[in-house]
N, C-alpha and C positions, 0 to 999 in steps of 0.2 A: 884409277878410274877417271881424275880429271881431265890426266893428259891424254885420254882416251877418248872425251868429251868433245876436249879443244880439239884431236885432230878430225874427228868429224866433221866439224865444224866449218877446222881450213878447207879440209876435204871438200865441204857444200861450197864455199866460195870459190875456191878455185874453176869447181866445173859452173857454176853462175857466170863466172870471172875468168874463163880462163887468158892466160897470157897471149896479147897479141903484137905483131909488127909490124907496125908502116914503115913505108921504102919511100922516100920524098928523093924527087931525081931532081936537082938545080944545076945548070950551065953543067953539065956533061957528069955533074960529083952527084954521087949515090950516099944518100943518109938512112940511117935505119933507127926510128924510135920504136921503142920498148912499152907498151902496156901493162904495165903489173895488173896482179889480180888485186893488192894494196891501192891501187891510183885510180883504178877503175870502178871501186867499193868505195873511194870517197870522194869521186866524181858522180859516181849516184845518189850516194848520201846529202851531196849540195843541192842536185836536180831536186829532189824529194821535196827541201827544207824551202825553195825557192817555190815548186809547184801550190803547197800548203802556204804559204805565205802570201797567193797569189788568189789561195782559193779565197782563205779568211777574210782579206781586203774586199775581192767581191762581192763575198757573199753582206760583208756590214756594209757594203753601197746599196747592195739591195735592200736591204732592210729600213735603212734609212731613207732610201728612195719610197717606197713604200710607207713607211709611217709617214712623213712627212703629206703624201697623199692622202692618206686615210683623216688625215688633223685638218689638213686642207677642208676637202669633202663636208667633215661635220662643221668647221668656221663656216665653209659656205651656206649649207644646210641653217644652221642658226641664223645666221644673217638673212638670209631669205626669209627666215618666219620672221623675223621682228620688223622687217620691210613691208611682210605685207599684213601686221599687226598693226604696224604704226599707217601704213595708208588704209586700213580699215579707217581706224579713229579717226584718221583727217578728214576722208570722207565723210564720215558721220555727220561729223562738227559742221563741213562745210554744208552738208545739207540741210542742219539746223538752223544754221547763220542765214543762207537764204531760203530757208522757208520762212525765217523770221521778219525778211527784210520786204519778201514778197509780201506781206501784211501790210495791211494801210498802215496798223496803229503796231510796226514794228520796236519800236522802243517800248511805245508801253506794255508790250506783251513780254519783253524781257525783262524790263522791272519788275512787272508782276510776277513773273518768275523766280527773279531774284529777292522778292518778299517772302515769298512760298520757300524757299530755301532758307532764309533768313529764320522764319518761323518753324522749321524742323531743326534748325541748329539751337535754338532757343527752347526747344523740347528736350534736345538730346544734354545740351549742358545743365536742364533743370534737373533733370534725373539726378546728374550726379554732383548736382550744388554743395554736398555736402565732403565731395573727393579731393581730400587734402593736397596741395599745391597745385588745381589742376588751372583754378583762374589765372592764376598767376603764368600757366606756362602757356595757355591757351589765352591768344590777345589778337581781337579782330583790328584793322587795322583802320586809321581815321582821314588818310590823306590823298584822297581820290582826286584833286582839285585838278594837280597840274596831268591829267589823263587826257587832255581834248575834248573832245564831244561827248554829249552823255552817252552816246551806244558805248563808248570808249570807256570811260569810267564804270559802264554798271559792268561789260564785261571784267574791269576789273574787280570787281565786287564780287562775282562771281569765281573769279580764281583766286580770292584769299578766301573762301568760303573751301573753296577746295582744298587752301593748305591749313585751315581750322581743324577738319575734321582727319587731315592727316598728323596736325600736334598733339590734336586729343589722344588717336588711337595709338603714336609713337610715347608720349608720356604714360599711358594707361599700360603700356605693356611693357614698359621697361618699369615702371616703378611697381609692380605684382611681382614682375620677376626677382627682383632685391626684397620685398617681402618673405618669398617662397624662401630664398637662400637665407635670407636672417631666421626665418622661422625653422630648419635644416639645420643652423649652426647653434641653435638653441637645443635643439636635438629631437624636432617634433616634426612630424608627417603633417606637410600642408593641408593635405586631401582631409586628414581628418581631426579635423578644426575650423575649417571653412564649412558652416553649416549652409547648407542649401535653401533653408527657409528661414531668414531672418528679414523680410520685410523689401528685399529688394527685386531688383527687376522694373519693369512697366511695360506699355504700351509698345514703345519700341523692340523690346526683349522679346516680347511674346507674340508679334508677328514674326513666323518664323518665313511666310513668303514675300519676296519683295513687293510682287504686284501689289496682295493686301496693303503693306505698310505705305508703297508709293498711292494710291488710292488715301489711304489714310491720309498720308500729309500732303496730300494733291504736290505731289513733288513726281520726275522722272523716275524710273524703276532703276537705274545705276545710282543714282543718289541717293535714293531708299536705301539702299543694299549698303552702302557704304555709310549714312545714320544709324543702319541698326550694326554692324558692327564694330563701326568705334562705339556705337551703346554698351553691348556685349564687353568688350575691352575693358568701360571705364566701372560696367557692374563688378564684374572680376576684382580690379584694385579695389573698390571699395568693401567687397566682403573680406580680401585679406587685410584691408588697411581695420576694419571692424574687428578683424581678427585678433591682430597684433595689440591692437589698443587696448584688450583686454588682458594681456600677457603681462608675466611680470618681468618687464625688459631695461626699465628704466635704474637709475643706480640708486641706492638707500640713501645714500650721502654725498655731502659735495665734495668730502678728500677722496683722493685719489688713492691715498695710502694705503696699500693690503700686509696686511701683516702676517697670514694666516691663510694657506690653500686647501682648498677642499681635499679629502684623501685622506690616505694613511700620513700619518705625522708623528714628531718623538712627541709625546707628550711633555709640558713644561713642568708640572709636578712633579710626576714621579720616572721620567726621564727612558718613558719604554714607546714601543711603538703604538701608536692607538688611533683609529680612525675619525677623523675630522670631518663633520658632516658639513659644513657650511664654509663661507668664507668671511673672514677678518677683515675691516676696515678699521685702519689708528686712527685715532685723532685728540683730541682734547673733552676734558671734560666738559661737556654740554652743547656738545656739537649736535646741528640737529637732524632729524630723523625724516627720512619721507618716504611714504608708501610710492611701491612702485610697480602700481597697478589698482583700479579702481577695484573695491572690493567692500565687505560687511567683516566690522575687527567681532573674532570669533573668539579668542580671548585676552585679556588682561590679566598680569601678576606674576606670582614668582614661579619660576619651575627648577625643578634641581638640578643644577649644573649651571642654569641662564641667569640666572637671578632675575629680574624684574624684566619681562616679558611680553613681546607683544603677538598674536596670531591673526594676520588676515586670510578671510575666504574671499576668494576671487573669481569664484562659480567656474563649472567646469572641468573640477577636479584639480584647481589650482592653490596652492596655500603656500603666505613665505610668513616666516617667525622671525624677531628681531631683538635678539637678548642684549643682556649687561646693560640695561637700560640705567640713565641716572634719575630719568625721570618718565612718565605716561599721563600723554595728553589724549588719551580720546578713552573710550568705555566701548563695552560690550554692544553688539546690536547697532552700533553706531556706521552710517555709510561713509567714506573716506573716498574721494578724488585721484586720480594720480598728480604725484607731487605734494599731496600735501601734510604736512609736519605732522606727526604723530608721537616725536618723544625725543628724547633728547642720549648723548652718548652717555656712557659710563663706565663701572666699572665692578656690576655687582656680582654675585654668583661665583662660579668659579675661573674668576679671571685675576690675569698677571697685572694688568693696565687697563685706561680707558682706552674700549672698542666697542666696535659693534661685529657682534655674530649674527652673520644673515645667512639663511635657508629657504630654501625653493624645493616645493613639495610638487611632484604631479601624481595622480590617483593616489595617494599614500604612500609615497614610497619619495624617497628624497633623490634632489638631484644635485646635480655638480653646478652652483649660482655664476660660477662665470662665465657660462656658456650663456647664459640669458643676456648677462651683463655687456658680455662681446654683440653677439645678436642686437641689441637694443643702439647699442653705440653704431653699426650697420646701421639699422634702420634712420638712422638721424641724419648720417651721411645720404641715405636716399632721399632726400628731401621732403 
């Protein structure tokens, strides 16, 4: 059956192929070449492999010829919007600058302007007077002298007014966002923990149209618009900076030493498995103890297993407990700071050595303390 296949086969080629003869006549001698149907099937087969080679190459010049246009087109396209974005704005300016100049009292109408600014920048950073590092990153600057004339100088006054409230809203928004991730690696949903009504906000916050707030601060309506959202920005940081400050992120102790991870663990008594709710810190006896996290100590004394004990409430559904104590400095009912010394290491209850076992409670239910403890080492890195 196969060689019944194959002769088919030849059979189709040859009448595709059949056998031909050229007669080539040179200087009076007659030559005769021979075509096989073999030489003439792998003379097409080259033709084929060259035509398809020929096509492929075109058709990828096409293509590329084409993309290459299409990338064009949109570069150009972009370029032309920011062209005539940016001769908007110049325009703008330039007809500020001489409507300004056209003015008898053209300087003093842009100092006065640039008081009026000065005096909404001086709003916006009251609000957030109390937003950790934010003085420090936001610093107006004092060396206008060597500017030329005073049109010269006050417009410079005015464009580090404009990169004030762009350090504001660039600090405000990168340090919420290292809140949000520290508070995520503690293992808690930003959104809810950031209460909505805790006293912040203002004036700025609550005009939500420019007009109103530019009216308000007798300022321009683009500088309005740009006050109330670095406002926004720096309220943000500060309900999650109010947030974290309430959390228990900071570490019990000044050693580093951990002896003991949260989890299933062999037990050191009796040498089986058994789950470890907290974490171990080694150290010495009477190394001392810090609450870490402001709170009301809920209890004092011995519990079994802890020996001499300490429990803070942290409101919020927050509680950490602090066993093996050697010793207990604070009482019941009592309010505690962050950082501050509440008891000393030990070695009571059921333990091998001096330590300290720490716990981190949220709604009743215990957590894993080194996610807090990573979380909070984050947050310090954030500035």
């Amino acid at each position: 059956m196969r060689v019944g296949s194959l002769g088919r086969l030849h059979a189709a080629f040859e009448e595709l192929f059949p056998e031909r003869h050229i007669y080539v006549r040179s200087g009076g001698d007659m030559r005769a070449v021979v075509l096989t149907t073999g030489k003439q099937a792998f003379a097409a087969f080259l033709g084929a492999i060259c035509a398809l080679w020929m096509g492929v190459c075109t058709a990828s010049m096409l293509i590329n010829a084409f993309s290459v246009g299409g990338g064009d087109q949109e570069a150009a396209k972009i370029r032309s919007y920011y062209e005539r974005l940016i001769a908007d704005r110049q325009a703008r300016l330039n007809s500020a600058i001489t409507q300004l100049s056209d003015n008898s009292g053209g300087v003093e109408q842009l100092a006065a302007d640039v008081e009026k600014r000065n005096a909404a920048l001086a709003m916006m950073i009251s609000d957030a007077k109390d937003a950790p590092g934010l003085a420090s990153a936001v610093q107006p600057r004092t060396d206008f002298n060597g500017f030329g004339t005073p049109l010269q100088r006050i417009r410079s006054v005015k464009s580090d007014q404009d990169r004030l409230i762009a350090e504001a809203e660039s600090y405000s928004k990168s340090r919420a966002e290292r809140l949000r991730i520290a508070m995520r690696m503690a293992g808690l949903n930003p959104a809810s923990y950031t209460a909505a009504g805790e006293g912040l906000g203002g004036p700025l916050i609550d005009a939500k149209d420019p007009r109103a707030l530019a009216a308000i601060l007798d300022v321009d309506e683009d500088f309005a618009a740009r006050i109330r959202d670095a406002a926004v920005d720096m309220d943000d940081m500060r309900a999650l900076s109010a947030t974290a400050a309430k959390l228990p992120l900071a570490k019990p102790t000044e050693t580093g030493a951990r002896s003991s991870g949260f989890g299933v663990r062999i037990d050191p008594f009796n040498g089986r498995p058994a789950f470890h709710p907290g974490l171990d810190f080694a150290g010495g006896m009477g190394t001392p103890i810090h609450v870490t996290a402001p709170g009301v100590v809920s209890f004092t004394g011995v519990r079994s297993g802890y020996g001499n004990t300490i429990e803070i409430d942290h409101g919020g559904g927050f509680k950490t407990r602090y066993g093996h104590l050697s010793a207990i400095g604070v009482r019941v009912g009592q309010h505690v700071a962050l950082g501050e010394r509440i008891g000393a290491m030990g070695s009571t209850g059921r333990s091998t050595g001096p330590h300290l076992h720490y716990e981190v409670w949220v709604n009743g239910r215990v957590e894993n303390p080194d996610r807090f403890v990573k979380a909070g080492d984050y947050v310090q890195q954030a500035g």
